[in-house]
Phi, psi and omega in degrees: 000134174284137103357098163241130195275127152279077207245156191284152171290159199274189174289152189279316164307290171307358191248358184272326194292327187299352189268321167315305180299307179273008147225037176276328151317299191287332201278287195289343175296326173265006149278307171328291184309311178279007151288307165308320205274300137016268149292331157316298179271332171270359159283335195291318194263013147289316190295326195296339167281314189290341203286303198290326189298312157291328158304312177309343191258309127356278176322311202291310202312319202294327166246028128319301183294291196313278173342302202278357174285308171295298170332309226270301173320292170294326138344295196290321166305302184290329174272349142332311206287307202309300181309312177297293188322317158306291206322315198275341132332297195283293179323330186294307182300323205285328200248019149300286197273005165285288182329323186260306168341280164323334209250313158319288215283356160293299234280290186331303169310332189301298168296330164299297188289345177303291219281004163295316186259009167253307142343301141338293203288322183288334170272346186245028220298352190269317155323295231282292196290334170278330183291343180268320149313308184316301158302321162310290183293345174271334189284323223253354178279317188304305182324320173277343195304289194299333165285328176307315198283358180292331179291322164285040180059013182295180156297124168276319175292347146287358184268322169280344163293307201283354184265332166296348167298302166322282206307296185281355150303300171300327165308315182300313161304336169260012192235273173357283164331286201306326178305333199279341190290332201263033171215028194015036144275167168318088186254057194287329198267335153247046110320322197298286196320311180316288201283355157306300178272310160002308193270348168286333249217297181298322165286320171314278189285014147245013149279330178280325182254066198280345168342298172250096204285341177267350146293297207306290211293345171275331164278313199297319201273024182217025183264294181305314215252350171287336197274290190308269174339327184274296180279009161297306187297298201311316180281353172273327166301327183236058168261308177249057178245322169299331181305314188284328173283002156076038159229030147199145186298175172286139204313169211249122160339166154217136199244327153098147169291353173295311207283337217276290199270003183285284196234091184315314222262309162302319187298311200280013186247327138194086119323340175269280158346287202285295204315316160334303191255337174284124152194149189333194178256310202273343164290336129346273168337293213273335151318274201315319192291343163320279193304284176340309191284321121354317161285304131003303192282303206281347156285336178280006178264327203265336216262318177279344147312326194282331185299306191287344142322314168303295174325272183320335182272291195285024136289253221340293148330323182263328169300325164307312190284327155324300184291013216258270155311319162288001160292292192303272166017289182288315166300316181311308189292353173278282209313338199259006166288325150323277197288002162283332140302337179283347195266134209275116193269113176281149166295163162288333192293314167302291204295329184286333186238067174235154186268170177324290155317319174289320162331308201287310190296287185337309203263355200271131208256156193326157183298131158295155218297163168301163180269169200238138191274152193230091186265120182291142199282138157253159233267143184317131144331104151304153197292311185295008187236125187290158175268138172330163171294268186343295221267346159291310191296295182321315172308299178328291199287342196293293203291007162285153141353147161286081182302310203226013195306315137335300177309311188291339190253306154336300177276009175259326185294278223278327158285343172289322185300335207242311176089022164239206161256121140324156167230169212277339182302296175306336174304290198262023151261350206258323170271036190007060162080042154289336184216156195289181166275342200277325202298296176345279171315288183309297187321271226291334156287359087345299190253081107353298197269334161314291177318328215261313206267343167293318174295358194245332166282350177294326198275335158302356162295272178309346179267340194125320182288014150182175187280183150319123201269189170248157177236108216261163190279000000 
């Protein structure tokens, strides 16, 4: 900003130097100015050139910047565009490859199951054709149920309720049966029911077409033969699941018709055998408990024989031995009746003056007599009742030789002596080696029953109740 100064005027000498001075003053002031101003403008227009010259430069950094900013957009864009363009690629392939994946693994199923049913049809080929037979023969019975009933003005759908009723009644009931067979009951009330309505479904079309006597017999017979065919198969397929769980036997021998007429008489024998013996496991079973129980009766009949054999023998015994002792008895008393006739009759006068000692021996009475042998009878078998495995062998051995008569006597000595049974070691010192030990050891097991009828007269022996027998083989 200019300045003005204000000064008093000068002096007339002074004012030509002041006119000099000032405007020699005045002259450099206005160079001064118009230098400054100058510089002024030529400072104004550097700046104003660096100014624009940094705006310029600025701008260009700014588009520069932009360019490279924009380039940068587009890079980006484009690996977007690059990018989307895979992604939708890659989706593409993928779901391509979903397609062909899907498109395979239908084809692959297609082909597991074709070769399932054909594999099937080929191992089942007997399945196949009774399930076809079936269908044949069930389509061509129901096809009459319903022209009968179109023919009386029924309803067709009432003709097709009633023929799927026959019809899946006798199925149903034969599915029924089977299950209970393949659970090993009884399936008598649907088995009835199977072939009941079977035979109803079957009199219906051939009553109904009795008109046409080769329709009625073609229908009535494709009634019949759907039932039949479902239980021929059904029971040939699970024989053998029932065989292996053992409630139906193993399959029946064949013998052939050459042996059948070659050799008759073994063949039906056995033919017999196997009819005998093929049977189920519990039917097995319940056989054996037979046969046990049989065995069972005929051993508790023989055992109560051997008892009541037992019995009669020690009565026998004991009755021998009663007859026994009175026989001994009766002989002392003979005897000594005997020696009371025989003795010579003394005075009274004698007999007192005989001294004392003679008296007493004269009077002391005689040795007694030998025992008299006695062979006790053995005692009879009742006729009702049969003899033993035992009580044969024992007959068997009765009727040999005396073989073993020493033995027998033995062992009678030694049971009277001891109040036991012998052993066969004691056996064969008391018959001093006449029979081995082994010869023995077989006897006392073969005469059981003998060995039973010797102890029971040693202890009647030993009781008193009689003497020593004689002992007969």
């Amino acid at each position: 900003m200019a300045t003005t100064t204000v000064q008093a005027p000068p002096a007339p000498a002074q004012t030509r130097e002041i006119d000099t001075a000032a405007t020699e003053r005045a002259a450099s002031e206005a160079e001064s100015k118009a230098a400054a101003k100058v510089r002024k403008v030529a400072g104004t227009t550097e700046a104003r050139i660096a100014e624009r010259d940094a705006e310029s430069v600025r701008k260009l950094r700014e588009r520069e910047v932009s360019i490279e900013l924009r380039r940068k957009e587009i890079e980006v864009a484009r690996l977007e565009r690059e990018a989307k363009a895979a992604a939708k690629e890659t989706r593409r392939n993928a779901r391509a490859k979903r397609r062909n994946d899907k498109r395979k693994a239908r084809l692959d199923r297609l082909n597991a199951a074709a070769l399932r049913v054909y594999l099937f049809i080929a191992g089942n080929m007997p399945s196949v054709y009774s399930s076809l037979i079936y269908g044949m023969s069930l389509s061509v019975a129901i096809y009459g149920q319903i022209n009968m009933a179109t023919d009386r003005g029924w309803p067709v759908m009432f003709g097709i309720g009633m023929a799927v009723f026959l019809e899946g009644l006798a199925l149903s009931m034969a599915l029924t049966a089977h299950q209970l067979r393949l659970r090993n009951e009884r399936a008598l009330i649907p088995a009835a029911m199977t072939w009941i309505a079977a035979g109803f479904a079957s009199a219906i079309n051939v009553l109904a077409h009795r008109d046409d006597p080769i329709l009625a017999a073609v229908l009535g017979a494709s009634s019949l033969a759907a039932i039949i065919v479902w239980e021929v198969r059904s029971g040939a397929k699970h024989r053998a699941v029932l065989r292996d769980k053992g409630w139906i036997p193993e399959p029946p021998e064949r013998f052939g018709l050459r042996r059948w007429i070659r050799y008759p008489r073994s063949t039906f024998r056995a033919w017999s055998l196997d009819v005998k013996d093929r049977v189920g496991d519990g039917a097995a079973v319940l056989l054996a408990r037979v046969e046990t129980a049989v065995q069972n009766a005929a051993a508790a009949g023989s055992a109560e024989a051997a008892a009541a054999a037992q019995a009669a023998a020690a009565e026998a015994a004991e009755t021998a031995a009663r007859e026994s002792t009175r026989a001994r008895a009766a002989a002392a008393e003979a005897h000594r009746a005997a020696r009371r006739a025989a003795a010579p009759r003394r005075s009274l006068w004698a007999l007192f003056s005989r001294t004392a000692k003679e008296a007493l021996v004269e009077l002391a009475p005689a040795p007694k007599a030998a025992p008299v042998s006695v062979k006790t009878p053995r005692p009879a078998k009742p006729a009702e009742l049969p003899a033993s495995a035992a009580e044969q062998v024992t007959q068997k051995a009765t009727q040999e030789p005396d073989a073993f008569a020493k033995v027998e006597k033995a062992f009678v000595d030694l049971y009277v002596s001891t109040g036991k049974r012998p052993g066969v070691r004691a056996l064969e010192d008391a018959v001093k080696g006449a029979k081995k030990r082994s010869a023995i050891h077989t006897w006392t097991k073969k005469n059981a029953g003998l060995l039973d009828e010797l102890s029971v007269r040693a202890e009647a022996i030993r009781s008193g109740q009689s003497d020593a027998v004689e002992v007969s083989a």
